[in-house]
C-alpha positions as CSV (number, residue, x, y, z in Angstrom):
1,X,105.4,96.3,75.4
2,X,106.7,95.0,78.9
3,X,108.3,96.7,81.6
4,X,112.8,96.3,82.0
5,X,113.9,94.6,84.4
6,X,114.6,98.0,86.4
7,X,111.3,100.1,85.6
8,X,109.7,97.1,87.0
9,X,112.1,96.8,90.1
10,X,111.8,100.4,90.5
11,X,107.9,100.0,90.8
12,X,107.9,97.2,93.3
13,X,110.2,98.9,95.7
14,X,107.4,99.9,98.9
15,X,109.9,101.8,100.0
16,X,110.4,104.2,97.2
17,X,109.4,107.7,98.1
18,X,106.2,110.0,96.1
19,X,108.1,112.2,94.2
20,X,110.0,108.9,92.6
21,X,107.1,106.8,92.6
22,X,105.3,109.5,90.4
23,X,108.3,109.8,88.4
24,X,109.0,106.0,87.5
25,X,105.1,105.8,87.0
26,X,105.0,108.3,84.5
27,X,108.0,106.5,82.7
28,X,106.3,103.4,83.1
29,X,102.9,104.6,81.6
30,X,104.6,105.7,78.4
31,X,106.4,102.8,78.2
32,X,103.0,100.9,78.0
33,X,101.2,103.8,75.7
34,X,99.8,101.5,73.5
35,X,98.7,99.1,76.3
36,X,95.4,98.6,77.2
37,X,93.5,101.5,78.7
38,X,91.1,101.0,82.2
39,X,89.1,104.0,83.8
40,X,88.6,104.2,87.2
41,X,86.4,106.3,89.8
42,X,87.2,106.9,93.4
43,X,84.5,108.3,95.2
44,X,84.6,109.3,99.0
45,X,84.1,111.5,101.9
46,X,87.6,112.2,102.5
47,X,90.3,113.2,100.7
48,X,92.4,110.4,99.1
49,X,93.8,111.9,96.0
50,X,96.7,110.5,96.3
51,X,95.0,106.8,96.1
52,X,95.0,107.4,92.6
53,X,98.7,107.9,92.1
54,X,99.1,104.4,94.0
55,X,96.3,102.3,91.8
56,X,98.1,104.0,88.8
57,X,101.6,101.9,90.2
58,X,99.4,98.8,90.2
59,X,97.6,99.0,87.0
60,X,101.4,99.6,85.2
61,X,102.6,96.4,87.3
62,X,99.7,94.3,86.0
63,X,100.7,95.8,81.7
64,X,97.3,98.5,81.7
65,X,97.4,102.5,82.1
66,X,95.1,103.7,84.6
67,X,92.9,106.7,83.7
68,X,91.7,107.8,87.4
69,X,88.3,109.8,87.8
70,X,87.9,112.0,91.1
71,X,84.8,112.2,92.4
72,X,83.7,115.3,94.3
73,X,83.5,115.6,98.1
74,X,80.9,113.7,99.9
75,X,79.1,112.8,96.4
76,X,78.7,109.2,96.2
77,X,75.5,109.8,94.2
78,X,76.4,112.4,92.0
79,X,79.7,110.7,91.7
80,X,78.3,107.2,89.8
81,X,76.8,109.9,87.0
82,X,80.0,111.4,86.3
83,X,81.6,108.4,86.4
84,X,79.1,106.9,84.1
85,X,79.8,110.0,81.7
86,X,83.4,109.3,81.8
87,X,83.4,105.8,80.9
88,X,84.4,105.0,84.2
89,X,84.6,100.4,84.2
90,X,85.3,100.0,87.6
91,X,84.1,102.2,90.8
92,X,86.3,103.0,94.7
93,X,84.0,103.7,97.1
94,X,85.8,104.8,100.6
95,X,83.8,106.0,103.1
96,X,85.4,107.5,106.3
97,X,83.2,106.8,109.4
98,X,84.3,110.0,111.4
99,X,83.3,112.2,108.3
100,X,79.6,110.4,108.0
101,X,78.5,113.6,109.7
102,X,81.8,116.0,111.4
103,X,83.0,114.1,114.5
104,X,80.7,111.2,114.6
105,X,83.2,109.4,116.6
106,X,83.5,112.3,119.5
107,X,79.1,113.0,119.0
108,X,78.2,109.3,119.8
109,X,78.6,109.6,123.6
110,X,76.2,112.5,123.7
111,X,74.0,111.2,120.7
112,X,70.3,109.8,121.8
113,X,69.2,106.7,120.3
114,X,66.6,108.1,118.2
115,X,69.4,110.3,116.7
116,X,71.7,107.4,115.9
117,X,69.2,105.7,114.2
118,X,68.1,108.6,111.7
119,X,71.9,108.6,110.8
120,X,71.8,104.7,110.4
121,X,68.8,105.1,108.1
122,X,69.8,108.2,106.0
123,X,73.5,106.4,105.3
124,X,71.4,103.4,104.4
125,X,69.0,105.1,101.6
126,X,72.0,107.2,100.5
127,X,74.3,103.6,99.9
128,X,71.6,101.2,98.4
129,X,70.9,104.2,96.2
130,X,75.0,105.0,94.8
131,X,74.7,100.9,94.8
132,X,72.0,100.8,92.3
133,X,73.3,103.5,90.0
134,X,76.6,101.9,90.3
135,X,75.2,98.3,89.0
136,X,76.4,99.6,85.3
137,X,80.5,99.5,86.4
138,X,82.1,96.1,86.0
139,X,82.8,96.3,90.1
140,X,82.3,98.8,93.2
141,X,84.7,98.0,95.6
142,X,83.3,99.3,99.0
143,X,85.2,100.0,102.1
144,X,83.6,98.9,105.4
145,X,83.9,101.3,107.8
146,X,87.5,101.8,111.0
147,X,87.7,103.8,113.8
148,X,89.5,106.9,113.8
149,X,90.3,107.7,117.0
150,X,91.6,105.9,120.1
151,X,88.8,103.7,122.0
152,X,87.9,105.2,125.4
153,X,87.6,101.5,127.1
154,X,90.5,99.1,127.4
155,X,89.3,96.5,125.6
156,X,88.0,98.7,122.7
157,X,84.3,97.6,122.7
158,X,82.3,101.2,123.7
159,X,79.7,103.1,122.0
160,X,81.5,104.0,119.2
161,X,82.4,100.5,118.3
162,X,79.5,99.0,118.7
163,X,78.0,101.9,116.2
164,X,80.7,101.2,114.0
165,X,79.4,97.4,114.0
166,X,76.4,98.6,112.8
167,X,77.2,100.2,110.3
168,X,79.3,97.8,109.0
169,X,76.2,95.8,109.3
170,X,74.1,98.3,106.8
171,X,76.9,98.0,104.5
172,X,77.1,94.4,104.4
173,X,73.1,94.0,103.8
174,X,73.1,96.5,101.2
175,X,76.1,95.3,99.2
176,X,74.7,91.7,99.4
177,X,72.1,93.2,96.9
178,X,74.5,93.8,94.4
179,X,77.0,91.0,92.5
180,X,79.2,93.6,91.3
181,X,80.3,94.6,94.9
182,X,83.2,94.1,96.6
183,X,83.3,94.7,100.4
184,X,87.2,95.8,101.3
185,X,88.5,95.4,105.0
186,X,90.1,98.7,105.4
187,X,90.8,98.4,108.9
188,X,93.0,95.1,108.0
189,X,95.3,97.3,106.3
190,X,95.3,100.1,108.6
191,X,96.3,97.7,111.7
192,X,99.0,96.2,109.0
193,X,100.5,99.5,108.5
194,X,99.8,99.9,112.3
195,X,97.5,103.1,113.4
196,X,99.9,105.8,114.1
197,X,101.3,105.2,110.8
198,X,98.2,105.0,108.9
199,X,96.3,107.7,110.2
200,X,97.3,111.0,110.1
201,X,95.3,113.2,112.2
202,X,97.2,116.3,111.5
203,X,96.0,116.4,108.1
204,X,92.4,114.6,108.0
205,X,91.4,118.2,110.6
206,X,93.3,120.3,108.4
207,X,92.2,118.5,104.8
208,X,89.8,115.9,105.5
209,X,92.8,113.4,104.4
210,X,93.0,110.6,107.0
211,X,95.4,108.7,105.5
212,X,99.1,108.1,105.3
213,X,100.7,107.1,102.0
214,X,101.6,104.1,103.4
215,X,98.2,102.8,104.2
216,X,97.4,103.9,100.9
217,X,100.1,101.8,98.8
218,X,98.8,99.1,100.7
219,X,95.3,99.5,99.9
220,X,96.1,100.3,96.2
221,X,97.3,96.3,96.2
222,X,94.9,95.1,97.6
223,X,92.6,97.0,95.6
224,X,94.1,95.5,92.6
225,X,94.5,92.0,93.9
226,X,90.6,91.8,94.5
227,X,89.7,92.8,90.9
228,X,92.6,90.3,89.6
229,X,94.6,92.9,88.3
230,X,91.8,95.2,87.2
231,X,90.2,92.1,85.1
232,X,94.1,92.0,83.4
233,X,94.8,88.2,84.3
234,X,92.8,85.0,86.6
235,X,95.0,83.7,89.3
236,X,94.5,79.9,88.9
237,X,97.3,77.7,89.9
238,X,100.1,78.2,93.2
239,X,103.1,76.2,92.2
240,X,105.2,75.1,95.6
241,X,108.5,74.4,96.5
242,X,109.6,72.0,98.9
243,X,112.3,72.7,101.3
244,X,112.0,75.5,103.4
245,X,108.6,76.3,101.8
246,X,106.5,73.0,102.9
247,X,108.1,72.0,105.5
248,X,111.4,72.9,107.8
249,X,114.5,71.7,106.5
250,X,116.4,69.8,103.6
251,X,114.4,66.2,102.7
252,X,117.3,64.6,101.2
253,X,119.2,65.3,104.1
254,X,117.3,65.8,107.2
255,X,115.0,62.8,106.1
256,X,111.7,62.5,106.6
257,X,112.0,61.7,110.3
258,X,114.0,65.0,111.0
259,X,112.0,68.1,108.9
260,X,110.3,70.1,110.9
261,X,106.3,70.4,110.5
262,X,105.0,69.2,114.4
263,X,101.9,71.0,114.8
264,X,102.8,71.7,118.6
265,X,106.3,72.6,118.5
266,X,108.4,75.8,116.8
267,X,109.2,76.0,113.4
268,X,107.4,72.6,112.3
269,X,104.0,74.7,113.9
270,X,104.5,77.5,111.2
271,X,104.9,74.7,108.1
272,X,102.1,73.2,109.2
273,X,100.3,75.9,110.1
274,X,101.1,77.1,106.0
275,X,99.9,73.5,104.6
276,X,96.7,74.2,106.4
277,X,96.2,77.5,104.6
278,X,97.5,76.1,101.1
279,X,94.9,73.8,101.7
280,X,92.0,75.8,102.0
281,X,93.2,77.5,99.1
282,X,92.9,74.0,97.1
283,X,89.3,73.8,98.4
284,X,88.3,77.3,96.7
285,X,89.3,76.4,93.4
286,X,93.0,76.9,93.1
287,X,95.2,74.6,91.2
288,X,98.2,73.3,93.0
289,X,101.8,72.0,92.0
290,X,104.9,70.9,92.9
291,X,107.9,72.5,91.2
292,X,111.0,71.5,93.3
293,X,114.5,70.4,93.0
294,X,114.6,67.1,94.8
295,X,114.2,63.6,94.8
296,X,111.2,62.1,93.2
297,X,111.2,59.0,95.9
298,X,111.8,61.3,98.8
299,X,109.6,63.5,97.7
300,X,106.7,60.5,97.5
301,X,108.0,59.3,101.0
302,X,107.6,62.3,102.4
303,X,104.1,63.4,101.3
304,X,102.9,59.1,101.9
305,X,104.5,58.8,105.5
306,X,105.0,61.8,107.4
307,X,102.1,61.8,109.9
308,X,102.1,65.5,109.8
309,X,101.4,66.5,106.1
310,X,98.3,68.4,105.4
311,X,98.7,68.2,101.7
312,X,98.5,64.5,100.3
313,X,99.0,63.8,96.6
314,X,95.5,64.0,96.0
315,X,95.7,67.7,96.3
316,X,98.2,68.4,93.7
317,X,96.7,68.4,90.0
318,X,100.6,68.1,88.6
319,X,104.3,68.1,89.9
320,X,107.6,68.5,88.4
321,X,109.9,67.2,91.4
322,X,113.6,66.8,89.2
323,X,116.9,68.6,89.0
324,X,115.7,70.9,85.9
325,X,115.8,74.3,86.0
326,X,112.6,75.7,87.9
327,X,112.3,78.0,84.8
328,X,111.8,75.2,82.2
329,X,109.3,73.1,84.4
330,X,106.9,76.1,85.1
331,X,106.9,76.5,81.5
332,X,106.6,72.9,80.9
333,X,103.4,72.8,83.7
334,X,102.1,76.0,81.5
335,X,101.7,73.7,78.9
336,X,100.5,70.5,80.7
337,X,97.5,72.6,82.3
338,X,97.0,74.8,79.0
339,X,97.1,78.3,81.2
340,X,99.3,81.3,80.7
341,X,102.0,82.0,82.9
342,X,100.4,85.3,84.3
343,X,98.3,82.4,86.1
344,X,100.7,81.2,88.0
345,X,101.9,82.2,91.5
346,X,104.9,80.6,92.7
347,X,106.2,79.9,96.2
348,X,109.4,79.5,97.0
349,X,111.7,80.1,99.8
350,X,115.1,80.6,97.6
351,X,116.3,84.2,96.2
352,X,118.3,83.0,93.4
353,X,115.3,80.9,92.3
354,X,112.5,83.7,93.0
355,X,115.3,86.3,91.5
356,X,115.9,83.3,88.5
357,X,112.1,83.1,87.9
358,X,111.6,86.8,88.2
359,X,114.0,87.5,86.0
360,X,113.1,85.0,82.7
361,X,109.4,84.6,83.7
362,X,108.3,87.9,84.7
363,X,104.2,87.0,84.1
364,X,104.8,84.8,87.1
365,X,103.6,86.3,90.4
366,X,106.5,85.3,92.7
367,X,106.3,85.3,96.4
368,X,109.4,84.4,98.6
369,X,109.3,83.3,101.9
370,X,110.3,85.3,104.7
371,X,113.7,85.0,106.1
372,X,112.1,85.7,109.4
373,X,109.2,83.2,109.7
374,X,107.1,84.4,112.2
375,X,105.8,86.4,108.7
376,X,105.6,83.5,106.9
377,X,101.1,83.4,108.3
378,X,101.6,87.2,107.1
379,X,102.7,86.3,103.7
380,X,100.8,83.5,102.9
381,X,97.6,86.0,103.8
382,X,98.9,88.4,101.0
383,X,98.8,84.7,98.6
384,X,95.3,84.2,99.4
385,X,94.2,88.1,98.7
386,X,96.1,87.5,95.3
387,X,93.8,84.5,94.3
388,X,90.7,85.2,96.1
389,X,90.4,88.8,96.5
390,X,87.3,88.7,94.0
391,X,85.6,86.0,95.8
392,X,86.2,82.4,95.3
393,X,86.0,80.4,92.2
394,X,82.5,79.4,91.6
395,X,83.3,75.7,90.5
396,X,85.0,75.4,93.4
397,X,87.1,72.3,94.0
398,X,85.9,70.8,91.2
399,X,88.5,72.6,89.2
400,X,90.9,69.4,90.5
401,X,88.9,67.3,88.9
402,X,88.7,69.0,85.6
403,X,92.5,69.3,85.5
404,X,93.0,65.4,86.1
405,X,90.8,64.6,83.1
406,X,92.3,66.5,80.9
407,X,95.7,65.4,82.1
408,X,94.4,61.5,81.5
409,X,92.8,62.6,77.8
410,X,96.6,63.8,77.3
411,X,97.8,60.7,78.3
412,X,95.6,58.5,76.3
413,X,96.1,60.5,73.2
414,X,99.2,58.6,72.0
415,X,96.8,55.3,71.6
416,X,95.8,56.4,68.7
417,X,96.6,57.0,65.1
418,X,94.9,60.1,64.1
419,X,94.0,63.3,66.3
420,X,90.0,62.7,65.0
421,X,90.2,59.2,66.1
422,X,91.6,60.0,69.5
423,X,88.6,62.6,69.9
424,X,86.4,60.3,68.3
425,X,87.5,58.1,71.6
426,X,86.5,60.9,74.4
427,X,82.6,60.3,73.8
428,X,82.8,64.0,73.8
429,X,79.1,65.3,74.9
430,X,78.1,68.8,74.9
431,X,75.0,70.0,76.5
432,X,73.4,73.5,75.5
433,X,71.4,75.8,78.0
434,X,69.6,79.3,76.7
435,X,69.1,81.9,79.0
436,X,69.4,79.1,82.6
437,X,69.3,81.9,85.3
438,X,71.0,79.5,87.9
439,X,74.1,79.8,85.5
440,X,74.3,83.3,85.5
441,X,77.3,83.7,87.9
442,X,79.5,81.0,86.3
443,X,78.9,82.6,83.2
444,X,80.1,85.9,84.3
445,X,82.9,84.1,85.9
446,X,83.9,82.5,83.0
447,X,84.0,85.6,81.2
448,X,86.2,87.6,83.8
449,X,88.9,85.0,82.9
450,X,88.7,83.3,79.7
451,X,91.3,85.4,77.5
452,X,92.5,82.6,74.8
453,X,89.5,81.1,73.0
454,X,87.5,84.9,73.5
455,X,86.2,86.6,70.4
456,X,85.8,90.2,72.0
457,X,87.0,90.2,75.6
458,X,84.0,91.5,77.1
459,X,83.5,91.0,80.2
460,X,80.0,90.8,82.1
461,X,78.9,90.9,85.5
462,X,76.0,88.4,87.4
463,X,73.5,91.3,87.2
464,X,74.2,92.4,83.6
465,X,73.6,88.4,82.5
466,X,70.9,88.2,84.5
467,X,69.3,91.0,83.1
468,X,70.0,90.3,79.7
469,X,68.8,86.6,80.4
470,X,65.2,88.1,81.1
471,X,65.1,90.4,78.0
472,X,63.2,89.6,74.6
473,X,66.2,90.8,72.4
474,X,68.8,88.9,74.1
475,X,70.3,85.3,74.3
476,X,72.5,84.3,76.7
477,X,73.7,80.0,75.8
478,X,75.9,78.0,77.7
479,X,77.4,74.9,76.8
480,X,78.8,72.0,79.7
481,X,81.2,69.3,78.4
482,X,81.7,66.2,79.7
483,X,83.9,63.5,78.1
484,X,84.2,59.7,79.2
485,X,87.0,60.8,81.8
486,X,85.2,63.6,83.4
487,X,82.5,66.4,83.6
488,X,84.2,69.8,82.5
489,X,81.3,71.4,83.6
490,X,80.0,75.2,82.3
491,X,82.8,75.8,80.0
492,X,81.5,77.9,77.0
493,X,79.3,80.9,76.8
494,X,77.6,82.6,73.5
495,X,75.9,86.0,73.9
496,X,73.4,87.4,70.9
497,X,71.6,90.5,70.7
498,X,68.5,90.3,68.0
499,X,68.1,93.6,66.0
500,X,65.7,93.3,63.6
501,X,66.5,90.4,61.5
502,X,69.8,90.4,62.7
503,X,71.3,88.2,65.2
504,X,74.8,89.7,66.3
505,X,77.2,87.9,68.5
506,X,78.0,90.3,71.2
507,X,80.7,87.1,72.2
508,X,81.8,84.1,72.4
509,X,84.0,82.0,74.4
510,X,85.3,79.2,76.1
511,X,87.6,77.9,79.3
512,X,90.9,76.4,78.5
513,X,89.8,73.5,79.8
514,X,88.5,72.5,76.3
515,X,89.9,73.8,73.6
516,X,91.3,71.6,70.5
517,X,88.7,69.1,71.0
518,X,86.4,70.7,68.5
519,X,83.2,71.5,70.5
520,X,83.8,75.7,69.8
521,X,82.0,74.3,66.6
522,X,79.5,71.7,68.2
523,X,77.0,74.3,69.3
524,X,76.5,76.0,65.9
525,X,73.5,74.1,64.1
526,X,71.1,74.3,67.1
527,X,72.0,78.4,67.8
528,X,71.0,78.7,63.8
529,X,68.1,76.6,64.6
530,X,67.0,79.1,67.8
531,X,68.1,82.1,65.9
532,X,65.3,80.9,62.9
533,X,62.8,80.9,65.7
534,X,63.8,84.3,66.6
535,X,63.0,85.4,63.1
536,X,66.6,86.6,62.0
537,X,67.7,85.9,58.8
538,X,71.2,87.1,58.9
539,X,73.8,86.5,61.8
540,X,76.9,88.9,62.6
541,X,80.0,88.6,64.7
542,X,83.2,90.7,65.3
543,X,86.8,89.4,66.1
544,X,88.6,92.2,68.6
545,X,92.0,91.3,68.6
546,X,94.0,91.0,72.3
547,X,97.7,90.5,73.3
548,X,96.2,86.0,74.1
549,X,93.2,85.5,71.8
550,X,95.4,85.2,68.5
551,X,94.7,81.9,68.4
552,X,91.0,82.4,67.0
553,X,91.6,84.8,64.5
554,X,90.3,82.9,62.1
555,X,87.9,81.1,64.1
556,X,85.0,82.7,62.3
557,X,86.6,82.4,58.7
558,X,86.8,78.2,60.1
559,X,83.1,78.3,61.2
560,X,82.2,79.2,57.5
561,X,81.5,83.2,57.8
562,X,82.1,85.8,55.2
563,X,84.5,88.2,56.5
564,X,82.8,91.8,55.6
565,X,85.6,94.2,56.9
566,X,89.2,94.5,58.6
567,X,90.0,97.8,60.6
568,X,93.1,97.6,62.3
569,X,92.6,93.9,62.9
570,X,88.9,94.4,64.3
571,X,87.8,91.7,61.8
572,X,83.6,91.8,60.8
573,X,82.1,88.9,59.7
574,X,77.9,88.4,58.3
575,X,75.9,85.8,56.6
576,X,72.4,85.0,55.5
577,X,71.5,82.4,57.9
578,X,69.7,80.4,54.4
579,X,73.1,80.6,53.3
580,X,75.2,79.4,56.2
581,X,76.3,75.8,56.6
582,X,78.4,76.1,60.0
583,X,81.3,73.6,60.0
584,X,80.9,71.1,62.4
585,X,82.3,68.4,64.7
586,X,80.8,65.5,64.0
587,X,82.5,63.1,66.9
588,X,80.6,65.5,69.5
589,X,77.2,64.8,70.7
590,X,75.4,67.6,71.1
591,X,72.0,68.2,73.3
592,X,69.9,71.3,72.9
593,X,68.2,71.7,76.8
């Protein structure tokens, strides 16, 4: 089920008060009762309750019910059991710096040295340890640590802060321990809010609750943001408009001599200013497009003569620069790239075309630019929390790359007379790694975001492949492509556990960036051949079905396995490995590693 038009509306309105927000959540939760379920723990030394209610509005925004699990008071420890216990996936940890002990903030001045430190080191023992019995949860998101109060010194650098600092310090040391953690800049959303709104000091002495609800709706997206939507969907590509969006002004009739984008004077700054910033986001991974009503040649002029344009054509792995409706050629650069819609964010400075989008395309994250620009930086901040709240992509820039080889392959399929001849013509090559520990973060990675070609949908952290990776009754293989355009790079994962003499596939899966090409079947022969070595004679694999993986339903039935039993579309599947003859792909050449 998806959300109406007005549920959804409803939810995205900041300004809608508690008692309504709690309503239209509870509407919107049993509009999406048979969606899919995620539990998560908050854990802190406050009171933030009401944190909960707010993830709850994200998690229905993003198509999932949140299930949210209160830890006790002060309990960070005790906390990751319970949570464990509940089947808690993903963990909150918010830790309020005043509350360490009561009052840090008015004790420092008086505190000695010696005294500081034994708090330093007691906080330290007590996080590494809630760290490491939180390494189970898919992610810990861990909030570095504000001020409360008011600094006593003009220029806010006293004892407190420089306390705070080191704090913040322990935090970061300790996390940096742990893949699954996320580090979240509270204080950047309690100086967006802006502190007297934030914090509300009549009710953090009276209840321990800092916090205003706005700062905590604020939070509560961001939250989301850095898990991608609680694992939901992978931001990948931010589709641009032109006008008003990439520079100042109308191109086809200010010309490319009169938009604004001057780095040194106002509005062209602020453009320019934004290209820089869409920029770095190209350089982390993130796929960029034009989609634009305008002229194609002005549109070329523009980006190949004006001596202010951060973005060249390089940057861009498609456009659609026409008069077609916006609506048609995101769908149409869907298809070109081979990515849902829910990966797209789109930029535009229009509200008939951000409400047209909105409207048809609702999977689509759209952003509109301010009306008042100085918020444009401000806006474009909130983009780059969207797609790299989680931490960048770990192939990097070289996702460009990727893109523009497939989009040649595309182009050169029409040479040919069959689809196995045109494959046959890619000098496909797939290379296959067991258990390569220098993998192990793309290959969590990949699983966070691969939803299509994905047997199971399970997702796995660094740690929990690494681990597995080290362990005699596991096998974690990876396969890299490359074809005579480009390297794809790590773009297919297979997971067994060994019981006995059985191997079972705990998943398999691979990127977009690859499918139809017929190398899901290229690795099969050489995993029989390591599973023989391994001593199992029979091999097992399940099919859990999702609202995107339809497409490899029958993938196992293709491959050649007997299908054992069907529950509710959870399909089994078993064979004798002396009795399994995998179909293959015989235009791929395939290296075992």
């Amino acid at each position: 089920m998806t959300l109406e038009p007005d549920l959804r509306a409803a939810l995205e309105d900041r300004e809608i008060t508690l008692a309504a927000l709690m309503k239209t959540v509870a509407s919107a939760e049993r509009v999406l009762a048979n969606a899919s379920e995620i539990v998560i723990g908050i854990s802190s030394n406050a009171t933030v309750d009401l944190l909960g209610t707010y993830i709850r509005r994200e998690a229905v925004l993003a198509g999932l019910r949140a299930r949210i699990v209160m830890g006790n008071y002060d309990d960070p420890i005790g906390d990751t059991e319970r949570f464990r216990a509940e089947g808690v996936e993903r963990m909150i940890l918010l830790p309020v710096f005043d509350n360490v002990i009561p009052a840090l903030e008015a004790q420092i001045p008086h505190m000695t040295a010696a005294a500081i430190a034994d708090q330093e080191e007691g906080f330290r023992a007590k996080l590494n340890l809630t760290l490491e019995k939180a390494n189970v949860f898919k992610s810990v998101q861990l909030g570095l640590f504000h001020r409360m109060g008011p600094s006593a010194a003009p220029d806010g650098r006293d004892a407190v802060a420089a306390v705070i600092d080191r704090f913040n310090q322990i935090v970061g040391s300790v996390a940096a321990a742990y893949p699954n953690v996320q580090l979240v800049d509270v204080e950047a959303a309690v100086t967006t809010v802006g502190r007297e709104t934030a914090l509300d000091w009549r009710f953090f002495l009276k209840a321990k609750a800092p916090y205003s609800a706005r700062v905590l709706a604020l939070l509560a997206a961001r939250l989301a943001a850095g898990t991608r939507n609680f694992g939901s969907r992978y931001l990948k590509v931010l589709a641009l408009d032109c006008d008003n969006t990439l520079w100042g002004g109308v191109l086809g009739e200010d010309l490319v001599e009169g938009v604004k984008l001057d780095p040194y004077d106002y509005p062209g700054n602020v453009y320019w200013r934004i290209q820089n910033s869409i920029l770095a986001l190209q350089r982390q991974g993130v796929l960029l497009c034009l989609c634009t009503k305008n002229n194609p040649d002005d549109v070329a002029e523009m980006f190949a003569r004006h001596p202010h344009m951060v973005l060249k054509d390089t940057d861009l792995v498609s456009q659609r620069v026409n008069w077609i409706d916006k609506v048609a050629n995101l769908t149409d650069l869907a298809a070109e790239l081979n990515v849902d819609l829910d990966s797209f964010v789109f930029l535009d400075d229009s509200p008939v075309e951000v409400e047209a989008v909105r409207s048809r395309l609702p999977q689509i994250t759209m952003i509109q630019v301010p009306t008042t620009l100085s918020d444009y930086p401000r806006i474009i901040a909130e983009v780059e929390r969207l797609f790299l709240g989680a931490g960048a992509a770990t192939d990097g820039g070289a996702k460009l790359e990727h893109y523009r080889a497939r989009a040649a392959a595309v182009e050169a399929r029409s040479a040919f007379g069959s689809h196995e001849d045109y494959l046959a013509s890619l000098e496909l090559e797939a290379s296959i790694h067991v258990d390569h520990l220098s993998e192990a973060a793309r290959i969590a990675e990949l699983s966070q975001k691969s939803n299509q070609f994905n047997l199971t949908t399970r997702r796995y952290t660094q740690a929990q492949v690494e681990q597995w990776m080290n362990e005699a009754d596991k096998q974690v293989f990876s396969i890299t492509v490359r074809n005579r355009f480009g390297d794809s790079g790590l773009t297919g994962v297979l997971v067994l556990h060994y019981d006995g003499d059985v191997a079972r596939v705990d998943n398999y899966l691979m990127s977009c960036r690859v499918l139809g090409q017929g190398v899901e079947f290229s690795l099969w022969s050489a995993v029989l051949a390591r599973v023989a070595v391994k001593g199992a004679m029979r091999i097992e694999a399940d099919f859990i079905p999702t609202a995107k993986n339809a497409q490899v339903r029958d993938f196992y039935d293709r491959l050649g396995l007997e299908l054992l039993n069907d529950t509710g579309g959870v399909r089994r599947y078993g064979r004798h490995i002396a009795d399994f003859t995998p179909t293959i792909s015989n235009w791929v050449k395939v290296t075992d590693a």
